[in-house]
C-alpha positions as CSV (number, residue, x, y, z in Angstrom):
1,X,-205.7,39.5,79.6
2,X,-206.7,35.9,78.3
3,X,-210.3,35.4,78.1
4,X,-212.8,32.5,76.7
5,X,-215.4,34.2,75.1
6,X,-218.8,32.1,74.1
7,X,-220.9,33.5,71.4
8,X,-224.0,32.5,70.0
9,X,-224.3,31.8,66.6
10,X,-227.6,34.0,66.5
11,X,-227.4,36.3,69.4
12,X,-228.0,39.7,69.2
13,X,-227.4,40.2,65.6
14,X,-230.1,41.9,63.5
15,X,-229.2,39.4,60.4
16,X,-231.6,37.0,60.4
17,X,-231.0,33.2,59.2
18,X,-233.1,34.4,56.0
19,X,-230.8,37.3,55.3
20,X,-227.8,35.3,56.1
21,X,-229.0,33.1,53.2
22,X,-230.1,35.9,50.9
23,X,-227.1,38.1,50.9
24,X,-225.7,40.2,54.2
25,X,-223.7,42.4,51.8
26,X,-226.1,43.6,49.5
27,X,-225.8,47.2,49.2
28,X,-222.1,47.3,50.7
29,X,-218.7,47.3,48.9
30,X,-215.6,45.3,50.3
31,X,-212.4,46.5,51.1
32,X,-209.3,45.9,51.8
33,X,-208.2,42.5,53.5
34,X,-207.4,43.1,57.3
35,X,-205.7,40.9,59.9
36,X,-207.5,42.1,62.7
37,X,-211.2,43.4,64.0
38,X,-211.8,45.7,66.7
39,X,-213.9,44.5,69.3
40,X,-214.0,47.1,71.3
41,X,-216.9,48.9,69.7
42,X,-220.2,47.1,70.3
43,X,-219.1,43.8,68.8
44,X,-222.6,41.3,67.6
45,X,-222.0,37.5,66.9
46,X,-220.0,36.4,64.8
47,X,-222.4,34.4,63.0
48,X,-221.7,31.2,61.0
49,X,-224.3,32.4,57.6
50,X,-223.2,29.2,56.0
51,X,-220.6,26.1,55.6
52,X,-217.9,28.5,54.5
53,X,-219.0,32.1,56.0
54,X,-218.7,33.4,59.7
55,X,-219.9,36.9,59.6
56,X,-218.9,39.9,62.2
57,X,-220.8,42.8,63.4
58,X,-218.5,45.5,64.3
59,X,-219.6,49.0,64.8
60,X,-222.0,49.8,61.4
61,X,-219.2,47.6,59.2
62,X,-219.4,43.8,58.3
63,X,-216.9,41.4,58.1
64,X,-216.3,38.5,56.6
65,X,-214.3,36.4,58.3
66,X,-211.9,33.5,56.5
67,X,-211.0,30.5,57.7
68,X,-207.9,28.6,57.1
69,X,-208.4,25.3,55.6
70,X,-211.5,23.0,56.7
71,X,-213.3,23.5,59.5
72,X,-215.7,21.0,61.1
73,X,-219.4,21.9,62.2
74,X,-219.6,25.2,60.5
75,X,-223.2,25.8,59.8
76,X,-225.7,28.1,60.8
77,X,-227.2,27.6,65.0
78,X,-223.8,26.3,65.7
79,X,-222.0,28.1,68.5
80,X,-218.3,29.6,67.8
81,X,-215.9,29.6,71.0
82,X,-213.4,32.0,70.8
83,X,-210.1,32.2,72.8
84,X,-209.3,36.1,72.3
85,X,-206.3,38.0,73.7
86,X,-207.9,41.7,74.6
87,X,-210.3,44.0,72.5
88,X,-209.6,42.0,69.0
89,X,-210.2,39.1,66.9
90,X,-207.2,38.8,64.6
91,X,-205.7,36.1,61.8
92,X,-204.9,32.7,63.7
93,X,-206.7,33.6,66.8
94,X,-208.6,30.5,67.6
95,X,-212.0,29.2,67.6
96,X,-213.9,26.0,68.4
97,X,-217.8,25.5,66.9
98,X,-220.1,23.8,69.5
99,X,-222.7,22.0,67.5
100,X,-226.3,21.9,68.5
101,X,-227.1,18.9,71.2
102,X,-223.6,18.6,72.1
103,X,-221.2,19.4,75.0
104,X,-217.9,18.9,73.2
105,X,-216.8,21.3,70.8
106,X,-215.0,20.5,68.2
107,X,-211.3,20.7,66.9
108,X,-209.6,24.0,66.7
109,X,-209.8,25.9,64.4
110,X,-208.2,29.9,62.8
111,X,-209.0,32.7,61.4
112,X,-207.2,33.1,58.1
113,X,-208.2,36.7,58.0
114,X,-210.8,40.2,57.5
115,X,-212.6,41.2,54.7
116,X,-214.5,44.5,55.7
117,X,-218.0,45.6,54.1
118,X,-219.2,49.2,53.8
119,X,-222.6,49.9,53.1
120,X,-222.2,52.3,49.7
121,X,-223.2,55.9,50.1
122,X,-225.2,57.5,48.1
């Protein structure tokens, strides 16, 4: 099943612009690339931390979401529009950003890819 999903940029995601610019993976480890994120747990934003940076909230993980080649309006309080076929978000699904003050979104743009964060255990 097709469905458009809109997300705000800062919706229901305990990062904070601050933390966004500080740095969202302290304390966590990286592993490996993925082409796909499951949605289907309790999904927050994504949220666009800076020019080059769209951050997911699945489950207790992070990701860090590529993005092939240039993509304009990504900065932080932009909105992301997603076209997403069923209960993932997966390389070259995609996206449009809705900048602030406007009713247009932008070209398309794709995901180029997952980059999942762990925090470490002790």
């Amino acid at each position: 099943m097709h469905s458009r999903i809109t997300i705000a940029a800062a919706l229901g995601l305990a990062l904070t612009l601050s933390a966004a610019r500080s740095d969202p993976f302290a304390g966590r480890v990286a592993g490996p690339p993925a082409q796909c994120v499951d949605t289907s747990t309790t999904m927050s934003g994504p949220v666009i931390a800076d020019k080059d940076m769209i951050i997911v909230r699945a489950g207790p993980r992070l990701w860090r979401a590529k993005v092939r080649g240039q993509c304009a309006g990504i900065q932080p309080f932009n909105t992301l529009l997603i076209d997403r076929w069923g209960s993932q978000v997966c390389r070259n699904d995609r996206f449009r950003v809705l900048q602030q003050g406007m009713s247009i979104p932008g070209a398309w743009c794709f995901f180029d890819g997952f980059v999942p964060y762990d925090r470490v255990k002790k």
